[in-house]
ROZA-879892 format. One record per residue: residue in one letter; x, y, z of N, C-alpha, C in turn; chain; residue number from 1. Coordinates in steps of 0.001 Angstrom, whole numbers. Example, Ala and Ser with C-alpha at 12.3 -4.5 7.8 and 13.67 -1.06 7.14 Angstrom:
# residues 2
PT, rovo, n.u, n.v, n.w, ca.u, ca.v, ca.w, c.u, c.v, c.w, zavo, bado
PT, a, 13190, -5690, 7800, 12300, -4500, 7800, 13200, -3300, 7800, A, 1
PT, s, 12850, -2250, 7080, 13670, -1060, 7140, 12900, 30, 7870, A, 2
***
This chain:
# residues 167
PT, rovo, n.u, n.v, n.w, ca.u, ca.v, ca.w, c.u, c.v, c.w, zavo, bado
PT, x, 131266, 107102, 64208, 131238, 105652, 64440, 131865, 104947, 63235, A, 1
PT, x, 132689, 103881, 63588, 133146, 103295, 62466, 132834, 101980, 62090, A, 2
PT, x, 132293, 101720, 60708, 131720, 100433, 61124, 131920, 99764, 59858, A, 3
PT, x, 133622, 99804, 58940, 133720, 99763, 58093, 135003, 98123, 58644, A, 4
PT, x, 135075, 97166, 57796, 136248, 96200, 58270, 137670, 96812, 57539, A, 5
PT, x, 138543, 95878, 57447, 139442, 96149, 57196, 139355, 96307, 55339, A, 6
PT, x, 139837, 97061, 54395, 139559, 96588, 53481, 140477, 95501, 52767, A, 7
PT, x, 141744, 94983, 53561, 141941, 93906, 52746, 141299, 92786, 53430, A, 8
PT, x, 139679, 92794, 54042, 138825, 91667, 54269, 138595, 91035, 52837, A, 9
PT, x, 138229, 91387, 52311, 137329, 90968, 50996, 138625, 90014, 50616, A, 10
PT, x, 139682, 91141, 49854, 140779, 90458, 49417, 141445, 89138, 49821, A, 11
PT, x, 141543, 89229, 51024, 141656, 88083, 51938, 140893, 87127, 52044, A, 12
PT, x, 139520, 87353, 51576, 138862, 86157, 51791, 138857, 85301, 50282, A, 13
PT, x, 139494, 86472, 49292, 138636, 86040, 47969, 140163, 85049, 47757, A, 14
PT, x, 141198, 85377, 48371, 142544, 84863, 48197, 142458, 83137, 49012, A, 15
PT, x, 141624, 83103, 49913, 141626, 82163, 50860, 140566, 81426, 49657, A, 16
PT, x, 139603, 81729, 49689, 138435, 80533, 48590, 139745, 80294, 47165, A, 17
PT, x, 140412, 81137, 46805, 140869, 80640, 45454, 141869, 79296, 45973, A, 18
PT, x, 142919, 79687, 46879, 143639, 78730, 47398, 143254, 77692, 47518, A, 19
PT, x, 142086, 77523, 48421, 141800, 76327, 48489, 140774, 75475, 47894, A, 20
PT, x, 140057, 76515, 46674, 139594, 75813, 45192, 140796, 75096, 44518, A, 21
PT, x, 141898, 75594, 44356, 143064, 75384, 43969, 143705, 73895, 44085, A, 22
PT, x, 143030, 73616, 45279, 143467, 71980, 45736, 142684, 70775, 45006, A, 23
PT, x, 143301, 69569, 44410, 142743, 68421, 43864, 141894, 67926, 44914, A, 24
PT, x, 141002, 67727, 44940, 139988, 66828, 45481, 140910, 65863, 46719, A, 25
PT, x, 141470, 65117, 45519, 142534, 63860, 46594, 143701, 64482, 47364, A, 26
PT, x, 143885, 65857, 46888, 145092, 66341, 48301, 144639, 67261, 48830, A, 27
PT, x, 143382, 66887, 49177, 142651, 68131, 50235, 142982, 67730, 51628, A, 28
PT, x, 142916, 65903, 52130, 143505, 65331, 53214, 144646, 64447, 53280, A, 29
PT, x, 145555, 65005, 52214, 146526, 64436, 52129, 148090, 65732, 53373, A, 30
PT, x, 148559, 64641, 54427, 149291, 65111, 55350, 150364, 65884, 54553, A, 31
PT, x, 151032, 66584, 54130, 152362, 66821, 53307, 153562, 67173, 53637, A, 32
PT, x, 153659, 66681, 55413, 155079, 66446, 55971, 154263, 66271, 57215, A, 33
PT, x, 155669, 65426, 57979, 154963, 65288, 59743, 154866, 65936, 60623, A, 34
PT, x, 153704, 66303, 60787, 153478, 67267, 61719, 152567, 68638, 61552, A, 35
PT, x, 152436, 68430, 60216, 151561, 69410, 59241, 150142, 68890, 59443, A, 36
PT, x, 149305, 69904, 59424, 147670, 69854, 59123, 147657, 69611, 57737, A, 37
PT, x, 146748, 68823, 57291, 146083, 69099, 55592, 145674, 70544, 55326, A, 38
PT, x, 145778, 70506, 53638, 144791, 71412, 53489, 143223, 71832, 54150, A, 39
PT, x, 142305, 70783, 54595, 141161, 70759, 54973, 141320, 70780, 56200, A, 40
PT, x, 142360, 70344, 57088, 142316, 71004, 57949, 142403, 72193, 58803, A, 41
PT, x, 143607, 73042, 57820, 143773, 74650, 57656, 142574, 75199, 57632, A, 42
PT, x, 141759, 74853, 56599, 140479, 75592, 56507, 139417, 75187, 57059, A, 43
PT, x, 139109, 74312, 57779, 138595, 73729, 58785, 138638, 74582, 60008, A, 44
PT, x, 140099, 75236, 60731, 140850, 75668, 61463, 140191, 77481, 61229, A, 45
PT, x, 140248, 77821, 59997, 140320, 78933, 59536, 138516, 79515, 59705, A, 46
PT, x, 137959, 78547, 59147, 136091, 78343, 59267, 135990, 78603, 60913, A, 47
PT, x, 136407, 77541, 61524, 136390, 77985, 63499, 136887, 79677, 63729, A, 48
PT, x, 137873, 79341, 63606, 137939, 80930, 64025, 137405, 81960, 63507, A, 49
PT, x, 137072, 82130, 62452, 136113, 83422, 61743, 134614, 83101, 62567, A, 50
PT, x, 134155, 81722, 62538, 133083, 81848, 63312, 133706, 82507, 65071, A, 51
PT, x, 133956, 81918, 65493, 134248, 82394, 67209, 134266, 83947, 66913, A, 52
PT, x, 135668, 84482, 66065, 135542, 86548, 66014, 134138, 86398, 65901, A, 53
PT, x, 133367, 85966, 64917, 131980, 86496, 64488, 131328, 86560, 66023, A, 54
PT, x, 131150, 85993, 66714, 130678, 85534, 67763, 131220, 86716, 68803, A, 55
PT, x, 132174, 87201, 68858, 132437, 87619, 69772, 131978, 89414, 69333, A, 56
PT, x, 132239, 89264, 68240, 132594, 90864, 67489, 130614, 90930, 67974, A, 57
PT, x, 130009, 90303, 67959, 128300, 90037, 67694, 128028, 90322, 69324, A, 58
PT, x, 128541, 89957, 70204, 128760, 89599, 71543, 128652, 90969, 72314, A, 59
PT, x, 128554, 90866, 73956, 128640, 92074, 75022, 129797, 93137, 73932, A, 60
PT, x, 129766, 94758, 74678, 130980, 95316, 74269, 130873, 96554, 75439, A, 61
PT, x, 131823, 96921, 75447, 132016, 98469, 76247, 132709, 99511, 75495, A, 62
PT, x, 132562, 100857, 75807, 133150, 101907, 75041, 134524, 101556, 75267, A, 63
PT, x, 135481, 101805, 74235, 136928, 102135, 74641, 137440, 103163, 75315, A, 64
PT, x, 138504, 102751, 75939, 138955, 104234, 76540, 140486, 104774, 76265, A, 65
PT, x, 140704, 103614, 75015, 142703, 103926, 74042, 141512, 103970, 72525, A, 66
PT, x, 142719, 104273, 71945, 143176, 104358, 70232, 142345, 102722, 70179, A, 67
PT, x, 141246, 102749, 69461, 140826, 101547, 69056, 141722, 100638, 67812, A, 68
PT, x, 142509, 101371, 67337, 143573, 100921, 66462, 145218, 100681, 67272, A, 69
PT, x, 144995, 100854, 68038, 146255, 100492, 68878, 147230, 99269, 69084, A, 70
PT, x, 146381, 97792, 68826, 146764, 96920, 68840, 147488, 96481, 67201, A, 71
PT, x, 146465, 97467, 66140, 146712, 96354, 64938, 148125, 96161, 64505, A, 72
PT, x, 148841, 97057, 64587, 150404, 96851, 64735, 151035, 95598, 65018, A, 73
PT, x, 150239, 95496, 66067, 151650, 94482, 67321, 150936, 93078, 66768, A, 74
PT, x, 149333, 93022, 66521, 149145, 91733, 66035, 149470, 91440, 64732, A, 75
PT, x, 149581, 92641, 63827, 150261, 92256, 62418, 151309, 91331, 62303, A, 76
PT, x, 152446, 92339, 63551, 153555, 91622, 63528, 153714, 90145, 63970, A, 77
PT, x, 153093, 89975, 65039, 153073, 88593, 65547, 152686, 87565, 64348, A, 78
PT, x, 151241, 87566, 63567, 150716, 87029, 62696, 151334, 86641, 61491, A, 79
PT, x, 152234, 87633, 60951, 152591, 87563, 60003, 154114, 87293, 60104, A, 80
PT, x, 154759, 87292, 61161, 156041, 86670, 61396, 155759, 85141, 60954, A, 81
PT, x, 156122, 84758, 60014, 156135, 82900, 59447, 156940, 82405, 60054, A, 82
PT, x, 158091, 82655, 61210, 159301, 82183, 61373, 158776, 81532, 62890, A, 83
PT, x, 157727, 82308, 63620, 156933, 81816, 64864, 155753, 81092, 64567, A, 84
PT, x, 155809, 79865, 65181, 155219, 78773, 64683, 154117, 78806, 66656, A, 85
PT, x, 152945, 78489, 66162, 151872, 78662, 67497, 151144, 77229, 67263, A, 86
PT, x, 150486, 77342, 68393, 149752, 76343, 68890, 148264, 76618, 69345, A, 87
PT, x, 147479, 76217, 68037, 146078, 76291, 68237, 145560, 75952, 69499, A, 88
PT, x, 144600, 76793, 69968, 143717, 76204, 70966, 142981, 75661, 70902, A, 89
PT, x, 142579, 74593, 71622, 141460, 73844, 71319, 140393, 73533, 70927, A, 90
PT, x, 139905, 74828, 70965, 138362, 75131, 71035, 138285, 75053, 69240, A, 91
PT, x, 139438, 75886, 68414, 139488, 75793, 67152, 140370, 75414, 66636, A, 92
PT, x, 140949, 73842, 67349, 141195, 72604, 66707, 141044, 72166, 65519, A, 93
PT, x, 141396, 71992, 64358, 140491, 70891, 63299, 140266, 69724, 63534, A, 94
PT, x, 139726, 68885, 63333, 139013, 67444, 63541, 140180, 66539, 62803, A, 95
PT, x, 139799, 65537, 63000, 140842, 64704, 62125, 140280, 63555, 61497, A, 96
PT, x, 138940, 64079, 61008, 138148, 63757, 59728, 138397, 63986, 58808, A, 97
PT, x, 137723, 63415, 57674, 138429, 63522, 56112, 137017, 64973, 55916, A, 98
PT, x, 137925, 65680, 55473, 137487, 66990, 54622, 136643, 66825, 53390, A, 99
PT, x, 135843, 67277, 52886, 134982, 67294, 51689, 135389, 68423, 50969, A, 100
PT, x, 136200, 68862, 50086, 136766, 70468, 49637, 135405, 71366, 49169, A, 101
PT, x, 134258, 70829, 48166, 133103, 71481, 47945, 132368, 71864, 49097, A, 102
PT, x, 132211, 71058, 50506, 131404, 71663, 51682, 132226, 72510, 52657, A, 103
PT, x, 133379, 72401, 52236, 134583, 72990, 53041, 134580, 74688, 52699, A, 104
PT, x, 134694, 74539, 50964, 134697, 76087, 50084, 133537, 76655, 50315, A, 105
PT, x, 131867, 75986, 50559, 130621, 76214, 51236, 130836, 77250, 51932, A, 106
PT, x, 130976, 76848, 53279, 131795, 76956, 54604, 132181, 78111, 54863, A, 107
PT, x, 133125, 77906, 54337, 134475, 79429, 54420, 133293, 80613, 53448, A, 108
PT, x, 133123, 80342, 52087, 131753, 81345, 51835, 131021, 81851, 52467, A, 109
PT, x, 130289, 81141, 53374, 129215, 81612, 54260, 129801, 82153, 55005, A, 110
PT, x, 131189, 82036, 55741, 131312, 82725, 57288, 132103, 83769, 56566, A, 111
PT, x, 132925, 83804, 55224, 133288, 85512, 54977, 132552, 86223, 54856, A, 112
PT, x, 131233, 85937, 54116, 130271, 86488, 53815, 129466, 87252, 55065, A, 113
PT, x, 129199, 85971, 56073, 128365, 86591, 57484, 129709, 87342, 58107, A, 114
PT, x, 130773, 87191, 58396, 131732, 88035, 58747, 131631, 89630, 58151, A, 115
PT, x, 131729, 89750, 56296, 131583, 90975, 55910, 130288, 91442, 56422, A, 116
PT, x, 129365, 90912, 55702, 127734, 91510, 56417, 127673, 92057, 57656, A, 117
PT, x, 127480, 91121, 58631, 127303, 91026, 59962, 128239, 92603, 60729, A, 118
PT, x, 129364, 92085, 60218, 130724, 93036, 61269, 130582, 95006, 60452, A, 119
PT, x, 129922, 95083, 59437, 130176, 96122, 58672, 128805, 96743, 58581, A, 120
PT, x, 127661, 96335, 59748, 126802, 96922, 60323, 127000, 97829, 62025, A, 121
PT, x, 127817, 97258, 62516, 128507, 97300, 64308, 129743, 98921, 64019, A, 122
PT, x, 129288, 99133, 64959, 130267, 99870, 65340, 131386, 99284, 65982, A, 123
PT, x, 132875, 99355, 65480, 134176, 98716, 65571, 135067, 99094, 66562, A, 124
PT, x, 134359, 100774, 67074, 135590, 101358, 67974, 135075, 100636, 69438, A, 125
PT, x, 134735, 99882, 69717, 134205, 99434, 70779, 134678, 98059, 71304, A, 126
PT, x, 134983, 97992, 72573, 135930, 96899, 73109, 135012, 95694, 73323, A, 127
PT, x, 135438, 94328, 72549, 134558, 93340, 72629, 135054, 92475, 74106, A, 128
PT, x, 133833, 91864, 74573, 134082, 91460, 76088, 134161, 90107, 76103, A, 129
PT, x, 133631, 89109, 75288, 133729, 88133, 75333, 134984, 87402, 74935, A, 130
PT, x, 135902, 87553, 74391, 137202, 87521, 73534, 138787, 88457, 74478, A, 131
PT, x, 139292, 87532, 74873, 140718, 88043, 75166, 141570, 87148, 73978, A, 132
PT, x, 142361, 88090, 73361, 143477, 86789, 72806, 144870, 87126, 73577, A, 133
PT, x, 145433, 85856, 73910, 146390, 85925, 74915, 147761, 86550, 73764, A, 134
PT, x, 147891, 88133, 75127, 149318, 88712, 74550, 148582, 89981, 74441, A, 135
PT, x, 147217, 89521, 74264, 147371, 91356, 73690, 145939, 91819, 74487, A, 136
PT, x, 145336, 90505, 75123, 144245, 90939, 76355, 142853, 91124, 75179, A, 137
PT, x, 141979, 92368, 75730, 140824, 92702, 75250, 141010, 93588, 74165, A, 138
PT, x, 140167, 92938, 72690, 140397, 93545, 71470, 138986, 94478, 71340, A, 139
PT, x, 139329, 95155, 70439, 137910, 95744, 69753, 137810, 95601, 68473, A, 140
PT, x, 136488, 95750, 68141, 135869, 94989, 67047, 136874, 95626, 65535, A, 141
PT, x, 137367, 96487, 65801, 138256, 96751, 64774, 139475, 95959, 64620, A, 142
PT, x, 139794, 95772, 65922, 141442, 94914, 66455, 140936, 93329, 65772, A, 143
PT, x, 139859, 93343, 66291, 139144, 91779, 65941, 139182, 91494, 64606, A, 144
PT, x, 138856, 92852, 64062, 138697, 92682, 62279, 139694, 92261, 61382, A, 145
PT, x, 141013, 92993, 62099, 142265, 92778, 61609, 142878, 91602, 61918, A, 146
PT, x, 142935, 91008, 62783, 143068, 89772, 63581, 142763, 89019, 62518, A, 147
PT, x, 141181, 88772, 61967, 140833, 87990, 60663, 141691, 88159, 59697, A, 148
PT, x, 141925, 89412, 59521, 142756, 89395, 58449, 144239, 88832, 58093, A, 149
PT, x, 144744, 89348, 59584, 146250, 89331, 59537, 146414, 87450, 59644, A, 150
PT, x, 145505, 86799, 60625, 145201, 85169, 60930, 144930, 84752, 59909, A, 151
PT, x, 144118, 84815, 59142, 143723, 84223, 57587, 145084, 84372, 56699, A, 152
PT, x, 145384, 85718, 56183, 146913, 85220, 56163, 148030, 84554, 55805, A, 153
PT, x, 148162, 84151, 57274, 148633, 83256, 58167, 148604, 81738, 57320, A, 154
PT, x, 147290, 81848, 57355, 146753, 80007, 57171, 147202, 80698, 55572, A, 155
PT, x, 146861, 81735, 54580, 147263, 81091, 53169, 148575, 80883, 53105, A, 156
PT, x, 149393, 81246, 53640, 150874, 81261, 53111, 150899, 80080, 53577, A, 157
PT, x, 150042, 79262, 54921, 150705, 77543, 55196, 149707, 76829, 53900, A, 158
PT, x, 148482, 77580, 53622, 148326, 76515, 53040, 149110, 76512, 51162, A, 159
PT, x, 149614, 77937, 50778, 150411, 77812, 49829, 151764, 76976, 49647, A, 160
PT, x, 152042, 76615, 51088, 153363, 75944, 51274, 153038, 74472, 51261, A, 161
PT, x, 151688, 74133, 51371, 151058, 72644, 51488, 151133, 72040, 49944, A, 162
PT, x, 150284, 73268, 49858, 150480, 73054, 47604, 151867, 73094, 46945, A, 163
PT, x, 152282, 73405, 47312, 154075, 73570, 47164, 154584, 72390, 47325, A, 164
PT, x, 154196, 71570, 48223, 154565, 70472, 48669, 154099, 69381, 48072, A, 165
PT, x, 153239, 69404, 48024, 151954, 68363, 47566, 152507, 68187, 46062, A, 166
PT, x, 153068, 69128, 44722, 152883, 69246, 44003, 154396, 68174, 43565, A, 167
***
């Protein structure tokens, strides 16, 4: 049984809290081109979705019947292509409230934290039921794991490009 996450979880998360410690107070909701999320909203964005995996990875499951590692490939690639630009779903929207960066960095703490805890008790080779992500159908809690990873990411390199901007 495998019930270990990815190990660049940690890394990833510890890269995501520095980033966005990294931000001044006053350009945490500052827009930094049109059409861009804030910083607080990235991680706003980033907080939703680690909760929902948590949720799902926590959720119904069934045995697999492929390579429980089968997907992480194809979602690497998708994720980490910067050149394909996506469209959040709704459900983990950010708000378009002003951000607080200290309850924000809270936040993201607690759900890497319940993410590492939580997911690194479960057995991973197992297909989670509640969760399709469109393209690649039904993940397992390992596929799911990486997903965090490869998605988180994602959001630092936009939100390194925000600070880039901002500066």
């Amino acid at each position: 049984m495998l019930t270990k996450l990815p190990p660049d979880f940690a890394t990833t998360a510890d890269e995501l809290l520095a980033v966005v410690s990294s931000f001044r107070e006053e350009d945490i909701n500052k827009v930094p081109f049109a059409g861009s999320w804030t910083a607080g909203q990235v991680g706003e964005h980033i907080y939703k979705s680690l909760s929902g995996i948590l949720h799902c990875i926590q959720g119904s499951v069934k045995p697999t019947e492929r390579d429980p590692g089968e997907k992480i490939k194809a979602i690497e690639d998708v994720f980490l292509n910067f050149s394909i630009k996506f469209q959040s779903p709704d459900f983990i929207k950010p708000s378009g409230l002003p951000h607080d960066k200290t309850l924000l960095l809270r936040c993201l703490t607690l759900i890497t934290s319940d993410v590492n805890n939580d997911v690194s008790s479960q057995d991973l080779t197992v297909t989670c039921l509640q969760s399709t992500l469109p393209g690649f159908g039904d993940l397992t809690r390992l596929e799911l794991g990486y997903f965090m990873v490869f998605h988180t990411q994602r959001h630092i390199h936009q939100l390194k490009e925000i600070a880039n901007f901002l500066s």
